[in-house]
N, C-alpha and C positions, 0 to 999 in steps of 0.2 A: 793423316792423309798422306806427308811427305815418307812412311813409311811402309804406306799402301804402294804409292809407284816404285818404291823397292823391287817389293816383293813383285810387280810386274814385269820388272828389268830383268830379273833375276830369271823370269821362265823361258825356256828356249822357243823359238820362230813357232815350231807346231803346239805346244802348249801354251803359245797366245793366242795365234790363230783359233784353238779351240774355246776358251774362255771365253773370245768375242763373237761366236758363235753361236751360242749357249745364251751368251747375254743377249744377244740380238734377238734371240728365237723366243725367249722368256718376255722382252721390250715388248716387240710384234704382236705377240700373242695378249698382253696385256691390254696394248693399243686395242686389240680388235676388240676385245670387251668391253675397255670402260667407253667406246664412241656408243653402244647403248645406252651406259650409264646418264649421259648428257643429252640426249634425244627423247627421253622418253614421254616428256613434259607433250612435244610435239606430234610424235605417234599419237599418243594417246587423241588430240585434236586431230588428225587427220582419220582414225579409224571412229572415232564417237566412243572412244572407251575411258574408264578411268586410270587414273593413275595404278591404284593398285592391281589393275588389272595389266598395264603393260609389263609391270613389275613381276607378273609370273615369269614373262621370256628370264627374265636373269637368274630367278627360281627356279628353273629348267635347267637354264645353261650351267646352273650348279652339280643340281641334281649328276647330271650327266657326265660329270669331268671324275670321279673315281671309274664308271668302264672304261673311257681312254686310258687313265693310267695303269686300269690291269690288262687291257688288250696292246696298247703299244708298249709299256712295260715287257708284258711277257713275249710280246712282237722282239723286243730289242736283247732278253734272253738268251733269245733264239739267234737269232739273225745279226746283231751286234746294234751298236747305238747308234751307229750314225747312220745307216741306210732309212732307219726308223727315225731317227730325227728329221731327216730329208723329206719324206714320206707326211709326218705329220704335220710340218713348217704347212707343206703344198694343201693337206688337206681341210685347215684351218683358214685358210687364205680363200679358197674358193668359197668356202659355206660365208666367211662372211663377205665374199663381193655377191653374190647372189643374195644377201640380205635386204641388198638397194633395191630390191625388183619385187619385195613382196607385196602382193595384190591385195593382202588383208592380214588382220593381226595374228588369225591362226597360222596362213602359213610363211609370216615373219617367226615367231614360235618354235615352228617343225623344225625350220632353219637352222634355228639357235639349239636348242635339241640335239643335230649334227652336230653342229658347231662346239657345243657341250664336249662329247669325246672327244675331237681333236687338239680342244684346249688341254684336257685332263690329262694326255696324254704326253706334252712337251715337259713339263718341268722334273718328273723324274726320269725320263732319258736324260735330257739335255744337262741335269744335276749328275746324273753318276757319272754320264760320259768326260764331265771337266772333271769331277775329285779321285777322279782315275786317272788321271792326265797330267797330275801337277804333282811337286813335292808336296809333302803333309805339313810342314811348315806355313808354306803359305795357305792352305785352306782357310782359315779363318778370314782372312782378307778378301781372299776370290769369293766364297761365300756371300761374303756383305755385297761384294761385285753384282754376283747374280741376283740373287734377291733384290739389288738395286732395279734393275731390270722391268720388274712390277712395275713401281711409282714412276721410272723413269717413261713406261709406257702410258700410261697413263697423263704423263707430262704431255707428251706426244700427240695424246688425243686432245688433252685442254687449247693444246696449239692450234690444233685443226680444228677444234670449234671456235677459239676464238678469233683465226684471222678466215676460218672458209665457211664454217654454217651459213653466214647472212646469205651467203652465194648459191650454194651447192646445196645446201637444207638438208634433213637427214640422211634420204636415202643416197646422197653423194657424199654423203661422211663414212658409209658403211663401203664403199666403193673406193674410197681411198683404201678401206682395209685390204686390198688386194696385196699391197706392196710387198708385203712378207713372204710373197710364192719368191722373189727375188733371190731371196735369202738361199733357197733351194742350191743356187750355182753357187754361191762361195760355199755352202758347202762341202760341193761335193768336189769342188776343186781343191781347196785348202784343208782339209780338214782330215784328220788321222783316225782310227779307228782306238777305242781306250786300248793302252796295253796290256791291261790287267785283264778287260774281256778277253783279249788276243789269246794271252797265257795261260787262260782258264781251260783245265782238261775238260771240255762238256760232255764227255762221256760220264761223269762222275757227278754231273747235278742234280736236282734234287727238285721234284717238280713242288712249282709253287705253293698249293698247299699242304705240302707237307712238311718245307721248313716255317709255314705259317703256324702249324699246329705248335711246333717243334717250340716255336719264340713266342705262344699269345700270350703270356702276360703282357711283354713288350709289345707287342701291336697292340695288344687293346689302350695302353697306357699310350703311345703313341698318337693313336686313334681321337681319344678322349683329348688330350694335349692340343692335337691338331683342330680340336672341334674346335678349342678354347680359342685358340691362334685364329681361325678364319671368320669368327664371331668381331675378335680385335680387329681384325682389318676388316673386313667388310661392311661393319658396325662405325668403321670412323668416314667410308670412302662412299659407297654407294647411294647413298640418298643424301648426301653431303650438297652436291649440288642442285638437285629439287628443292631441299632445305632453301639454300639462299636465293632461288627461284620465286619458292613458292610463299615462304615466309617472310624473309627479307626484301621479296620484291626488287632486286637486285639485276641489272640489265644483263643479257649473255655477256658482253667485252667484260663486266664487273666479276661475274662467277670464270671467266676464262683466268683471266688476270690471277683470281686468287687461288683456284687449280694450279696454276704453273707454280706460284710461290709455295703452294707447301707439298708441293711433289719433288720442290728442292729441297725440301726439307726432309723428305722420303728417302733420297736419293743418299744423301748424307746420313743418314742417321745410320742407314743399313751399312752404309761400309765403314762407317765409325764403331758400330756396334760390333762388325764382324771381323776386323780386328781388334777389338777388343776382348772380343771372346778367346783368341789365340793365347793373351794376355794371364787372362785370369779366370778362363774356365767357359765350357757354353754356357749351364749353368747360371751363375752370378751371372752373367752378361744379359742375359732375358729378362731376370728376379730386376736386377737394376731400371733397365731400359720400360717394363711394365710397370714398376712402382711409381717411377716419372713422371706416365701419361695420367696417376689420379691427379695431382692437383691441378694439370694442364688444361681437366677436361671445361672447366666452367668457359675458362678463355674462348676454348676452339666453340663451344656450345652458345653461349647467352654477351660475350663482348657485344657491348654497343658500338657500333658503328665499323665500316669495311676493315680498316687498317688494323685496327685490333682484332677481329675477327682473323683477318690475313694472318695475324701472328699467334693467335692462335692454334690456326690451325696447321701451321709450318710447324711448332714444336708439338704437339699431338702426332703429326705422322713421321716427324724425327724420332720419335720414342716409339710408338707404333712400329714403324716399319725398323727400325733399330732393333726392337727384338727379333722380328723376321730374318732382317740379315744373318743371324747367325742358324736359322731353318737347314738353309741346302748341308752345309756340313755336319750339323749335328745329326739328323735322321740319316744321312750317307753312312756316319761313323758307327752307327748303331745297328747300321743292317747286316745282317748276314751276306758273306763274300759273294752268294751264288746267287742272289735275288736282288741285287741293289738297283738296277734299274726299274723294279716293281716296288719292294718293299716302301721305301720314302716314300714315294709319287702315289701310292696305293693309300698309305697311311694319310698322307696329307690332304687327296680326296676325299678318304671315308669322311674326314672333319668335315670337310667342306661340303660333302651333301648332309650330314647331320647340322650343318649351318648354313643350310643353303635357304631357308625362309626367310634368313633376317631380312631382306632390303621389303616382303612383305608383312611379313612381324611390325618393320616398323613403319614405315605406309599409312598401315590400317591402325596403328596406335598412335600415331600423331593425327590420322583425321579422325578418331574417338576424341582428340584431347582438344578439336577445335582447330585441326591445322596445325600444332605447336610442336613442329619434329625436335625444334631444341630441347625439351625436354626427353622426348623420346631416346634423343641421339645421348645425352649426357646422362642420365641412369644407367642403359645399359654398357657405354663406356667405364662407368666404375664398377660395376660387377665381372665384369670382361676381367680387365687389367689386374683383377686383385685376384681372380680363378687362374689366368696366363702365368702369375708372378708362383701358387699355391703348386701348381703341377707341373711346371719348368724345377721348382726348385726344389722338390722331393722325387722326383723323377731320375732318368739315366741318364750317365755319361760316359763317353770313351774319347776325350779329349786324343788325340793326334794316334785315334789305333793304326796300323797297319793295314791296307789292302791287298791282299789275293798275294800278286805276284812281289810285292814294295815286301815281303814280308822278309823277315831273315838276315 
């Protein structure tokens, strides 16, 4: 950790500025999704629907997030990353404060749906535009940085449910998601344009799918990897708190409380793991970080009683999101110079609509089992983790390559 704010010391005024940017915009964009994740129990009583059935909007809002990252991707292409970061921060921020106002569950849905592209859309801009921003040294650090970002939003929402739901109830929890249009002005006041896009002849690029063609073994390999990775996270997070809802009977302050604990566990593991990857490879740093989460998984799944649950499930998403952390850098360092604000964010959605049924996969296979999502959640945890660890670590690397113009 004491070697992580090194590496932060070390980057000058605009290549902080940008990193805290990026993280912000990754946090935000987090926030506004998982405040469905914790509402849905409710929706579902206020529309007469069932659980699995609210559980599509998240299914949706999957679905949806690879066309953001190929339209603001190749938006950012074109036009550079930050006017397109700006742009999508704004247009994530309105779809979910209009969430608060939906009159019925289809078009809470529609919403999410929008909301789907714009999400899909931030984390491969807002990843290329910082690993083009910083020395290749510290990548691996700033890496676990961003990817912290995720849990840390996430944190963000637990907060808000647990000190404002009793007040504001859901659709003022989705209204809070407003706050991230904010983010828009430091943007666009602090914030540099990458240098590497700057310095890129774009006379000479090469339209997206054709250096897709050019690289598919690697995207599909990417592809497949990323399926693994969004299965591992969204397999440890999303019905996580229905679980202790629905099954443990556990009061909202009880499920708030134990969100915040192992979203610090998120928070840490990711920038542990992603300089550690700097360390000794991205590679081993995934292989490691996923081997972990088997034996963690019964803790975070079937502990008796809150406290060990709590500590369960803080090291599950330290190992969890610990492999993640090393995400933004590796798929950056793998992409081809002329496509990096598409390729990663593109790769990392495809996974994610190919993993985008899980929160109904398991829904509907914990109420086949009698209600019993711990089991649901802990089987597919250890197939996850031990597939994450098989395709991370026969897979590519290009530890600290060169970018565009850093080259020479």
């Amino acid at each position: 950790m004491l070697k992580a704010l090194d590496h932060l010391k070390a980057l000058d005024a605009n290549q902080r500025r940008t990193v805290i940017a990026s993280f912000l915009g990754w946090t935000l964009d987090a926030f506004d999704f998982f405040i469905l994740v914790f509402v849905v129990k409710y929706i579902a009583q206020e529309f007469n629907a069932s659980i699995p059935e609210v559980s599509l909007a998240i299914f949706l809002t999957l679905v949806m997030r690879p066309v953001g990252a190929l339209i603001f991707g190749i938006i950012a292409e074109k036009f550079g990353r930050r006017t397109t970061l700006m742009i999508d921060v704004l247009m994530y921020s309105v779809f979910e404060f209009a969430s608060g106002f939906a009159p019925s569950l289809g078009v809470l849905i529609v919403l999410r749906i929008i909301y789907g592209i714009a999400m899909g859309g931030e984390w491969g801009v807002g990843a290329s535009l910082t690993m083009e921003s910083i020395p290749k040294e510290a990548r691996g650090v700033i890496s676990g940085i961003l990817q912290a970002g995720y849990p840390f939003g996430y944190l963000l929402a637990s907060l808000v449910f647990f000190l404002l739901f009793p007040v504001i109830g859901w659709r003022g929890m989705f209204m809070v998601g407003a706050i991230p249009a904010l983010l828009v002005f430091y943007i666009r006041r602090n914030v540099s344009e990458s240098p590497v896009y700057e310095a890129r002849d774009k006379t000479k690029s090469e339209p997206f799918l054709k250096v897709l063609r050019q690289n598919a073994k690697l995207f599909i390999w990417a592809v497949i990897m990323m399926t693994a990775f969004n299965l591992f996270s969204h397999g440890s997070q999303d019905v996580y708190p229905t679980f202790m809802e629905t099954q443990r009977n556990y009061s909202t302050h009880v499920v708030g409380a134990i969100a915040i604990f192992y979203n610090i566990g998120a928070i840490l593991g990711g920038i542990v793991f992603g300089q550690f990857s700097q360390l000794i490879g991205r590679k081993r740093a995934i292989v490691i970080a996923a081997v972990l989460a088997v034996p963690t998984a019964w803790l975070w799944a079937f502990a008796p009683g809150a406290v060990l649950l709590a500590i369960g499930a803080f090291l599950m998403q330290f190992f969890v999101q610990g492999a993640w952390g090393v995400i933004p850098v590796h798929l950056n360092e793998l992409s081809p110079d002329e496509v990096r604000s598409t390729f990663p964010g593109f790769a990392y959605q495809m996974g994610n609509l190919i993993a985008a049924g899980n929160a109904t996969l398991l829904t509907s296979l914990a109420a086949a089992w009698g209600n019993d999502y711990a089991s649901a959640m802990f089987w597919e945890m250890i197939v996850v983790a031990i597939l994450v660890a098989l395709l991370a670590g026969f897979g590519y690397e290009k530890r600290n390559v060169s970018f565009g113009a850093q080259q020479g």
